[in-house]
MIVO-576912 format. One record per residue: residue number from 1; x negated, z, y negated of N, C-alpha, C, O in turn. Coordinates in Angstrom, 1 decimal, padded with zeros to 4 digits. Atoms other than C-alpha are relative to their C-alpha. Layout:
<nodes>
  nr   n.px   n.pz   n.py  ca.px  ca.pz  ca.py   c.px   c.pz   c.py   o.px   o.pz   o.py
 NUM      X      Z      Y      X      Z      Y      X      Z      Y      X      Z      Y
...
</nodes>
This chain:
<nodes>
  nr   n.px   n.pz   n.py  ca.px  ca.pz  ca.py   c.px   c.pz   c.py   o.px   o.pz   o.py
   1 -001.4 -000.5 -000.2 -015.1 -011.5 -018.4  000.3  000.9 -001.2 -000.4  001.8 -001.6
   2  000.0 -000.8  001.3 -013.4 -010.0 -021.4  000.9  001.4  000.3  001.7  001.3  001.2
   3 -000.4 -001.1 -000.1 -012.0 -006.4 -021.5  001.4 -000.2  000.2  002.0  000.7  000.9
   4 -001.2 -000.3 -000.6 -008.5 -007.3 -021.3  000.3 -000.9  001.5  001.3 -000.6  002.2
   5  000.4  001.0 -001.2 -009.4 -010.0 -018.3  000.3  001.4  001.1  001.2  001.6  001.8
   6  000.1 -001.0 -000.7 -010.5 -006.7 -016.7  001.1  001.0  000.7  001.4  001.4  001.9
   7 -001.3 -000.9 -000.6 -007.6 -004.7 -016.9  001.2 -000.6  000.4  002.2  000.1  000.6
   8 -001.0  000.4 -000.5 -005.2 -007.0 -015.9 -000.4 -000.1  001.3  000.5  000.1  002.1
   9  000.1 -000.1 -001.2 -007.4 -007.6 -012.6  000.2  001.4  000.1  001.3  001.5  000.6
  10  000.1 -000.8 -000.6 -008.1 -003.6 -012.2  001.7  000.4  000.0  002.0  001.2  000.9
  11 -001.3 -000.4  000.1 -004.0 -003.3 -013.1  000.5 -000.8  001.5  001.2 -000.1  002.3
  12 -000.3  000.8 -001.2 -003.5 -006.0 -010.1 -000.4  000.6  001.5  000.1  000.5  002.6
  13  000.3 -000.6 -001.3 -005.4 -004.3 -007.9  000.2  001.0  000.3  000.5  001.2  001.4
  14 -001.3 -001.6 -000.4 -003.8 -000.7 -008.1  001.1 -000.3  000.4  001.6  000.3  001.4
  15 -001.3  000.4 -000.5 -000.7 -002.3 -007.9  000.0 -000.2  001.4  000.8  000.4  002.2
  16  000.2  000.7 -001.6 -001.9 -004.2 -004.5 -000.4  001.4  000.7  000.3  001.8  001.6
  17  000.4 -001.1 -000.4 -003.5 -001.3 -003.7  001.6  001.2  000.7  002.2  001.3  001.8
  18 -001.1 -000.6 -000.1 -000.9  001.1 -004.3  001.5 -000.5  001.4  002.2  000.2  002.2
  19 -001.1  000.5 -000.9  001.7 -001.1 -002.2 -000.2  000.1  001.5  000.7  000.3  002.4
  20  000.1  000.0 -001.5 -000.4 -001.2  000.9 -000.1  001.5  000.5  000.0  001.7  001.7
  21  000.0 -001.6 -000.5 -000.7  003.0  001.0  001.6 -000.2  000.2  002.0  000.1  001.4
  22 -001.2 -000.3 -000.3  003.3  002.7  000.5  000.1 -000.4  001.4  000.4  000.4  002.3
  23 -000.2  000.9 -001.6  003.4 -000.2  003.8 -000.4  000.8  000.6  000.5  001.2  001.3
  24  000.7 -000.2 -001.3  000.8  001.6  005.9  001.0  001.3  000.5  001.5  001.4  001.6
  25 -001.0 -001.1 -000.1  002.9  005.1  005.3  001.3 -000.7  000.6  002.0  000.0  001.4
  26 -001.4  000.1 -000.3  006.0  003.4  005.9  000.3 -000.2  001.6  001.1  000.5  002.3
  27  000.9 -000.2 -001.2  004.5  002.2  009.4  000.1  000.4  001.1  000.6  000.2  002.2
  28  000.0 -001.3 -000.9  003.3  005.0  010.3  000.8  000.7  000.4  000.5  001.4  001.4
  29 -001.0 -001.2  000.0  006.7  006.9  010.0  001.0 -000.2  000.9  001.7  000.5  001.6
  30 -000.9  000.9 -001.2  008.5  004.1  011.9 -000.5 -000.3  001.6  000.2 -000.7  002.5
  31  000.9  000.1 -001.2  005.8  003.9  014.8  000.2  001.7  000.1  001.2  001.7  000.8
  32 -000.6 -001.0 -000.6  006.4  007.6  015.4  001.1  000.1  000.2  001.4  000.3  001.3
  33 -001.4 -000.1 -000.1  009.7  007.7  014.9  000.5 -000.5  001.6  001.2  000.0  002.5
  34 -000.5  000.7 -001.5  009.8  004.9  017.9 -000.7  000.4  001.1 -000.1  000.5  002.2
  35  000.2 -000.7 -001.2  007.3  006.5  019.9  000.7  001.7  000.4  000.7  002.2  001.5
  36 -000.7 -000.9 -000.9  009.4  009.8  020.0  001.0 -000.1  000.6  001.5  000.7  001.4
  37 -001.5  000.4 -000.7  012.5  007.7  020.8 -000.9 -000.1  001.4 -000.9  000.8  002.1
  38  000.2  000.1 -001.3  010.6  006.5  023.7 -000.5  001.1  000.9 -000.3  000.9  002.1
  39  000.5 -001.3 -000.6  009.2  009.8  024.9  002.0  001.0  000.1  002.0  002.2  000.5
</nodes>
């Protein structure tokens, strides 16, 4: 695997990465949100 091979996977995988901390946060913010509606 050649050095720029690399950083285009480790660039793909922060990106992917990155996206799923955004999703899980976003989530989370909407799953409280609806459990304080329901409370």
């Amino acid at each position: 695997m050649s050095t720029y091979q690399f950083h285009l996977v480790k660039n793909l995988f922060l990106f992917i990465w990155f996206h799923l901390m955004i999703c899980s946060n976003f989530f989370a913010v909407i799953l409280q949100g609806e459990f304080q509606y329901l409370l």
